[in-house]
LUMVOFI-104154 format. One record per residue (C-alpha): x, y negated, z negated; residue in three letters; residue number from 1. Coordinates in Angstrom, 2 decimals, decimal comma, padded with zeros to 5 digits. Example, Ala and Ser with C-alpha at 12.3 -4.5 7.8 and 13.67 -1.06 7.14 Angstrom:
2
+---------+---------+---------+------+-----+
!       x !       y !       z ! type ! seq !
+---------+---------+---------+------+-----+
!  012,30 !  004,50 ! -007,80 !  ALA !   1 !
!  013,67 !  001,06 ! -007,14 !  SER !   2 !
+---------+---------+---------+------+-----+
//
This chain:
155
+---------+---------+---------+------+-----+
!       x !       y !       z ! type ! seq !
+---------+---------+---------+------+-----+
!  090,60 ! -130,73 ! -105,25 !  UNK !   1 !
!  089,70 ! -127,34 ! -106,79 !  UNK !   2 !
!  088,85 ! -127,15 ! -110,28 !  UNK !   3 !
!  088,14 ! -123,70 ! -111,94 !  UNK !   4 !
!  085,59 ! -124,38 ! -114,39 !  UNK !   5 !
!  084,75 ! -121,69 ! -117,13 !  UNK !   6 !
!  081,94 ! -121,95 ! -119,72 !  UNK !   7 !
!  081,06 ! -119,34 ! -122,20 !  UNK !   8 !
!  077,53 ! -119,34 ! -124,67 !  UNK !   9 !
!  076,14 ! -116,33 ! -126,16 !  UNK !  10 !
!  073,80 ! -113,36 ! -124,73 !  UNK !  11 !
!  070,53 ! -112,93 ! -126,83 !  UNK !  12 !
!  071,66 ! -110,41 ! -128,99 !  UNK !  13 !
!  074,56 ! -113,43 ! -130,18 !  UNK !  14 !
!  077,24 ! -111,48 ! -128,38 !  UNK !  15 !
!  080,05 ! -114,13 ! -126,37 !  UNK !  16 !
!  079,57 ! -114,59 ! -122,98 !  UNK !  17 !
!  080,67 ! -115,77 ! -119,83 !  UNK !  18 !
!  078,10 ! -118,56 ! -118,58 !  UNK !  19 !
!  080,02 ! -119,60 ! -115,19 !  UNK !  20 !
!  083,41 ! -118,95 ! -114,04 !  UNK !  21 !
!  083,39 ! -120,66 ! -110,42 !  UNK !  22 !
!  085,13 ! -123,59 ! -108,17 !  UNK !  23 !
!  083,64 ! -126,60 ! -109,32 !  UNK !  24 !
!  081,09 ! -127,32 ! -107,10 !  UNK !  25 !
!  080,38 ! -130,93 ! -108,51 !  UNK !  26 !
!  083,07 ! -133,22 ! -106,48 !  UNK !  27 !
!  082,08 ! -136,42 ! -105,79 !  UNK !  28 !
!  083,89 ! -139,93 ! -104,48 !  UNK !  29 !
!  082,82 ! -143,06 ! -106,29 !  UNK !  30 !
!  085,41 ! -145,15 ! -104,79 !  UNK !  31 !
!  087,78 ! -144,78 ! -101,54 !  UNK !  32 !
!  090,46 ! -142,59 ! -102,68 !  UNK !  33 !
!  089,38 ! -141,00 ! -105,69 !  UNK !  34 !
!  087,73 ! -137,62 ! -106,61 !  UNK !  35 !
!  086,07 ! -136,62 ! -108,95 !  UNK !  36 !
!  085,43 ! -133,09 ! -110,35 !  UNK !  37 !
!  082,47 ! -133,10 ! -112,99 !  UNK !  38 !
!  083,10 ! -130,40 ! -115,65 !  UNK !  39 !
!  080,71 ! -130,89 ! -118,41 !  UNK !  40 !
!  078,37 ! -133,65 ! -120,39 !  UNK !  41 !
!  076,93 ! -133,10 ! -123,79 !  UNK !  42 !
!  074,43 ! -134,87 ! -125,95 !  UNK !  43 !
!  075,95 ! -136,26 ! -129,19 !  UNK !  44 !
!  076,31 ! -134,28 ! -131,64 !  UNK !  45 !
!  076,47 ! -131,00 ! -128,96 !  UNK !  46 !
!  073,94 ! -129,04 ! -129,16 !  UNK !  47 !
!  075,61 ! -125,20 ! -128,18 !  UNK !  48 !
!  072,11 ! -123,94 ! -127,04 !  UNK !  49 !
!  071,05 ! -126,02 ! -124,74 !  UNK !  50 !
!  070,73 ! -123,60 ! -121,72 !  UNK !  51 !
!  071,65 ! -126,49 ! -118,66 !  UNK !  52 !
!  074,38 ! -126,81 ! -116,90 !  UNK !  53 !
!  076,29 ! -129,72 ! -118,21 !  UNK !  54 !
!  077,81 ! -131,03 ! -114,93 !  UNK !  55 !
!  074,41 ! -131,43 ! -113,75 !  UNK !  56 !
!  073,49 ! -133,82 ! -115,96 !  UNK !  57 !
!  076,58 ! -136,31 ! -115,52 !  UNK !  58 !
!  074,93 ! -139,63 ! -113,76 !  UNK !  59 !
!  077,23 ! -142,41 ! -114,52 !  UNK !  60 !
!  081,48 ! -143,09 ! -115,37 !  UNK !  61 !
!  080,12 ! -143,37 ! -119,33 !  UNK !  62 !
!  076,64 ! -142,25 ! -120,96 !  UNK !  63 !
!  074,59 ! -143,48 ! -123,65 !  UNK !  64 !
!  074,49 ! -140,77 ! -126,56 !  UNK !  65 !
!  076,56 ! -137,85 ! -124,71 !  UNK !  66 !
!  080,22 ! -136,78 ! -123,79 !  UNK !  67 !
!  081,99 ! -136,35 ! -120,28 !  UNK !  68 !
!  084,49 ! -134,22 ! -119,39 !  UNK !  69 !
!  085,90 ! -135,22 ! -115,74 !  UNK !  70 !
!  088,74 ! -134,24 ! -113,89 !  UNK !  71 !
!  089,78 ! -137,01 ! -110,99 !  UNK !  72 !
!  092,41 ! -137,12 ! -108,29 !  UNK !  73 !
!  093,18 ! -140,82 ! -107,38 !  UNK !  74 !
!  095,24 ! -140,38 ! -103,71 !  UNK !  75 !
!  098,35 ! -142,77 ! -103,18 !  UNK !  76 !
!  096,98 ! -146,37 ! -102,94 !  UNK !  77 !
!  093,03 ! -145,73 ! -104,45 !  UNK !  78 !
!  090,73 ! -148,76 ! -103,55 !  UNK !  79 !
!  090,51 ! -150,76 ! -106,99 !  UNK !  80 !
!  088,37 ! -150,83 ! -109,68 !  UNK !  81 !
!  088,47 ! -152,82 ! -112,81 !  UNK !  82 !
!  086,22 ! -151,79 ! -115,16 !  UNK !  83 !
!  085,08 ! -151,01 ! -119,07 !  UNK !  84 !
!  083,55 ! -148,73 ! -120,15 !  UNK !  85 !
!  080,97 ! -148,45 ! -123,59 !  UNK !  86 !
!  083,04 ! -145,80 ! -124,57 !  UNK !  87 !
!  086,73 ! -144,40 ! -125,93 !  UNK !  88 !
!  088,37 ! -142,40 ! -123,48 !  UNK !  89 !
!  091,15 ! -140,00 ! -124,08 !  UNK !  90 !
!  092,85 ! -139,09 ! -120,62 !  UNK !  91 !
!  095,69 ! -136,67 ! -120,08 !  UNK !  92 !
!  097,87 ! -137,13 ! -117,10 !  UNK !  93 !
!  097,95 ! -133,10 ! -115,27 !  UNK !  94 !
!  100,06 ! -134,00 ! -111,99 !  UNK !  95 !
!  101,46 ! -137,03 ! -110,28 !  UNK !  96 !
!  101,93 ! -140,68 ! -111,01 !  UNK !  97 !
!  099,85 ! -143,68 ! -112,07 !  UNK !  98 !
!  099,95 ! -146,86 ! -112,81 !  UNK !  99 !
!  096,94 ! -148,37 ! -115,28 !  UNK ! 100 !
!  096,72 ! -152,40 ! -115,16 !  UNK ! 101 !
!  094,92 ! -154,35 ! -117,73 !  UNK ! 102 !
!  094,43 ! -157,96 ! -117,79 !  UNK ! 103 !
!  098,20 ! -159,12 ! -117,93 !  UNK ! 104 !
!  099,93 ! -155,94 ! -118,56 !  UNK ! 105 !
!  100,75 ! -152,36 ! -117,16 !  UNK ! 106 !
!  101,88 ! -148,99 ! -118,32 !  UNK ! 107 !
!  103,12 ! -146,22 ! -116,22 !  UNK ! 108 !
!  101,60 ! -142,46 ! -116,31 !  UNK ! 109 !
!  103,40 ! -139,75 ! -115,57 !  UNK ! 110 !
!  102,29 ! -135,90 ! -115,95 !  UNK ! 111 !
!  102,10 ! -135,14 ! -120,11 !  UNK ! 112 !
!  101,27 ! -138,64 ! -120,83 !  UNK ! 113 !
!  097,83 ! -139,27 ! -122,58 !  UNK ! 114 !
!  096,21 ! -142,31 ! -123,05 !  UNK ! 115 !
!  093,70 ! -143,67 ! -125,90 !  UNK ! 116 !
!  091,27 ! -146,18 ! -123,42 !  UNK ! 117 !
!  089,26 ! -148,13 ! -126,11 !  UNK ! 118 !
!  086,93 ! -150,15 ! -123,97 !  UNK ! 119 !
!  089,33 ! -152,54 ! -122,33 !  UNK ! 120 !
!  089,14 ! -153,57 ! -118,87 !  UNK ! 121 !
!  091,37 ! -151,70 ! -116,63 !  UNK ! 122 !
!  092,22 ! -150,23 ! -112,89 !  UNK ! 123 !
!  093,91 ! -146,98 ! -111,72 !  UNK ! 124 !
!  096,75 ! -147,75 ! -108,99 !  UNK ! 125 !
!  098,74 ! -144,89 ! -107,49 !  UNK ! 126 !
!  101,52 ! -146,80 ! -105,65 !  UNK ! 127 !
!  103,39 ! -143,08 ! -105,22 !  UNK ! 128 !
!  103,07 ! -141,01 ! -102,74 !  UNK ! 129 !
!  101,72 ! -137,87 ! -104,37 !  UNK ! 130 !
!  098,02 ! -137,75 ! -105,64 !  UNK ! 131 !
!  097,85 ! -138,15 ! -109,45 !  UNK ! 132 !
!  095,11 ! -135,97 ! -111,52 !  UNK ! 133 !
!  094,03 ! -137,10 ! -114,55 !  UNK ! 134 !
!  091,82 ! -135,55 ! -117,09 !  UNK ! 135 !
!  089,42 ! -137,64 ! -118,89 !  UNK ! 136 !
!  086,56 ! -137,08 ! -121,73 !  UNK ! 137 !
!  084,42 ! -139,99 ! -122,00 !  UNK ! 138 !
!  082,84 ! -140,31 ! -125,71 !  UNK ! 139 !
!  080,12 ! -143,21 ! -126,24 !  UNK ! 140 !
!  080,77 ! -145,92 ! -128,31 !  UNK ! 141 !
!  079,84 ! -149,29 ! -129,15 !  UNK ! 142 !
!  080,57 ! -152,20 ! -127,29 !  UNK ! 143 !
!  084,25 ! -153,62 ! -128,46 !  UNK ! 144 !
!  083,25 ! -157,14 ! -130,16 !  UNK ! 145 !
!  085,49 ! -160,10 ! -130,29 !  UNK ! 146 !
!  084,70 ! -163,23 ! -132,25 !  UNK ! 147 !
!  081,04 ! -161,68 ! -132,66 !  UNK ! 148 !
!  080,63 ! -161,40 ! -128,66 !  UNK ! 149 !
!  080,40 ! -157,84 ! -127,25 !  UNK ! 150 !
!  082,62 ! -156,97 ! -124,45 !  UNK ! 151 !
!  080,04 ! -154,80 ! -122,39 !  UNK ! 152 !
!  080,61 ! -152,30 ! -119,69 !  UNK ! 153 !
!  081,25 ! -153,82 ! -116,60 !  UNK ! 154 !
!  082,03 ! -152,41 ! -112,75 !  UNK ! 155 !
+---------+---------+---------+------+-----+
//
């Protein structure tokens, strides 16, 4: 998978600038059948000046007090992975097919489709033939409480 990954910030003089325009460089596999292209991670609120490199700083699915921006291509029949994340996710289907189970139900994803993940347990399934690639930001949030128990990240 080849993401091209532009970030802009400002020269000294407060003039806009290119920061990096390359190839993603930051693909990883977490699981048999997916990949994932890191784009960016923030602190929350942003802070505009920090001089890293975002994508460099992305160590987990979710973070404590920042942002992720990920791009991931799950390949026709991805190794499962039900998890939850301490965070809502907003995810934007780009190409392909997939199918997102949770507990007793499932929904469908086809390219255009966005989805509102609000810390419920779920797995990715592509039961095509076609990779899918998603888009996801990752925002952190409390964990989702029911009947005063939190529901904490988990896989």
């Amino acid at each position: 998978m080849q993401i091209r990954r532009v970030v802009t910030g400002h020269k000294p003089n407060g003039e806009a600038t290119i920061l990096i325009d390359e190839s993603s460089k930051d693909v990883v596999s977490f699981r048999p059948g997916a990949t994932v292209c890191n784009i960016w991670s923030a602190a929350l609120p942003a802070d505009n000046d920090d001089p890293n490199d975002g994508a460099k700083q992305i160590v987990g699915t979710a973070m404590k007090g920042r942002s992720v921006f990920r791009v991931i291509e799950y390949a026709p029949g991805v190794a499962p992975r039900n998890h939850r994340t301490d965070s809502i996710d907003y995810a934007i289907v780009l190409a392909g097919e997939i199918t997102m189970e949770i507990d007793h139900e499932v929904v469908v994803l086809r390219a255009g489709d966005v989805l509102v993940q609000r810390g419920t347990i779920h797995n990715w399934v592509n039961r095509g033939d076609a990779p899918c690639v998603i888009a996801f930001v990752l925002i952190d949030a409390a964990p989702v409480t029911i009947a005063g128990d939190a529901m904490t990240a988990v896989g």
